[in-house]
C-alpha positions as CSV (number, residue, x, y, z in Angstrom):
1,X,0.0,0.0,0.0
2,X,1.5,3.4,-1.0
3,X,2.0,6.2,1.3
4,X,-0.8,8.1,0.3
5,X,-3.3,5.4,0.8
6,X,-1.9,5.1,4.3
7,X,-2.4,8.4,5.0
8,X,-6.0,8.3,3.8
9,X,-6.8,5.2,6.0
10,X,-5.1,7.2,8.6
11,X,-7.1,10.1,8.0
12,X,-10.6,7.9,8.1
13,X,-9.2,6.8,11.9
14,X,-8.5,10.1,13.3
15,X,-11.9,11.8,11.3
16,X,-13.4,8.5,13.6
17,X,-11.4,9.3,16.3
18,X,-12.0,13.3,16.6
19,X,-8.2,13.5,17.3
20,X,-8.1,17.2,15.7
21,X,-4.0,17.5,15.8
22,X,-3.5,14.6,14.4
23,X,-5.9,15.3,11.1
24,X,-4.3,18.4,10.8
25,X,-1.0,17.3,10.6
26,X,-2.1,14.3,7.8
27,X,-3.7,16.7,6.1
28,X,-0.7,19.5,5.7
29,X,1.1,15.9,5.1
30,X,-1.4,14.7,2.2
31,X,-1.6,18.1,1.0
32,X,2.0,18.7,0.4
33,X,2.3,15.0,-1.4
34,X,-0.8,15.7,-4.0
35,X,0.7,19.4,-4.4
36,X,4.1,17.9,-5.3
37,X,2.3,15.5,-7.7
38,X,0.3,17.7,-9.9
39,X,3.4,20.4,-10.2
40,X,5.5,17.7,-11.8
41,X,2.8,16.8,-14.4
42,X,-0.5,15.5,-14.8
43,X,-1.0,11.8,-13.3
44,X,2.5,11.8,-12.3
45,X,3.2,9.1,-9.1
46,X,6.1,10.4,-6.8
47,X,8.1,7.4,-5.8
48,X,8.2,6.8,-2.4
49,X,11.6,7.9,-0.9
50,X,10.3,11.0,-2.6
51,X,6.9,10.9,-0.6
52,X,8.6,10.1,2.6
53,X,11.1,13.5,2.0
54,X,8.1,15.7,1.8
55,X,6.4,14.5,4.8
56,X,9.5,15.1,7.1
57,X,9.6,18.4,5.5
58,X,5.7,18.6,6.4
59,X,5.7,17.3,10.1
């Protein structure tokens, strides 16, 4: 399972969860990975060391 379906499952559990930090944070995360995605060209996949740079940039 790719990063960004991890952080959509993840997102699901704290939505659930009502853990508000915690959805912002996977948000900003998600947010900076689609971002990153349609600036390098349409329906291009970042791989995932690439995925993983931006979230510790993100976090």
């Amino acid at each position: 399972m790719s990063l960004l379906n991890n952080l959509t499952e993840e997102l699901k559990t704290a939505m659930r969860a009502k853990d508000v930090l915690k959805l912002e944070a996977l948000r900003a995360i998600k947010s900076a990975i689609l971002l990153a995605q349609t600036s390098s060209g349409a329906g291009a996949d970042l791989s995932e060391d690439e995925e993983i740079k931006l979230s510790s940039k993100t976090g």
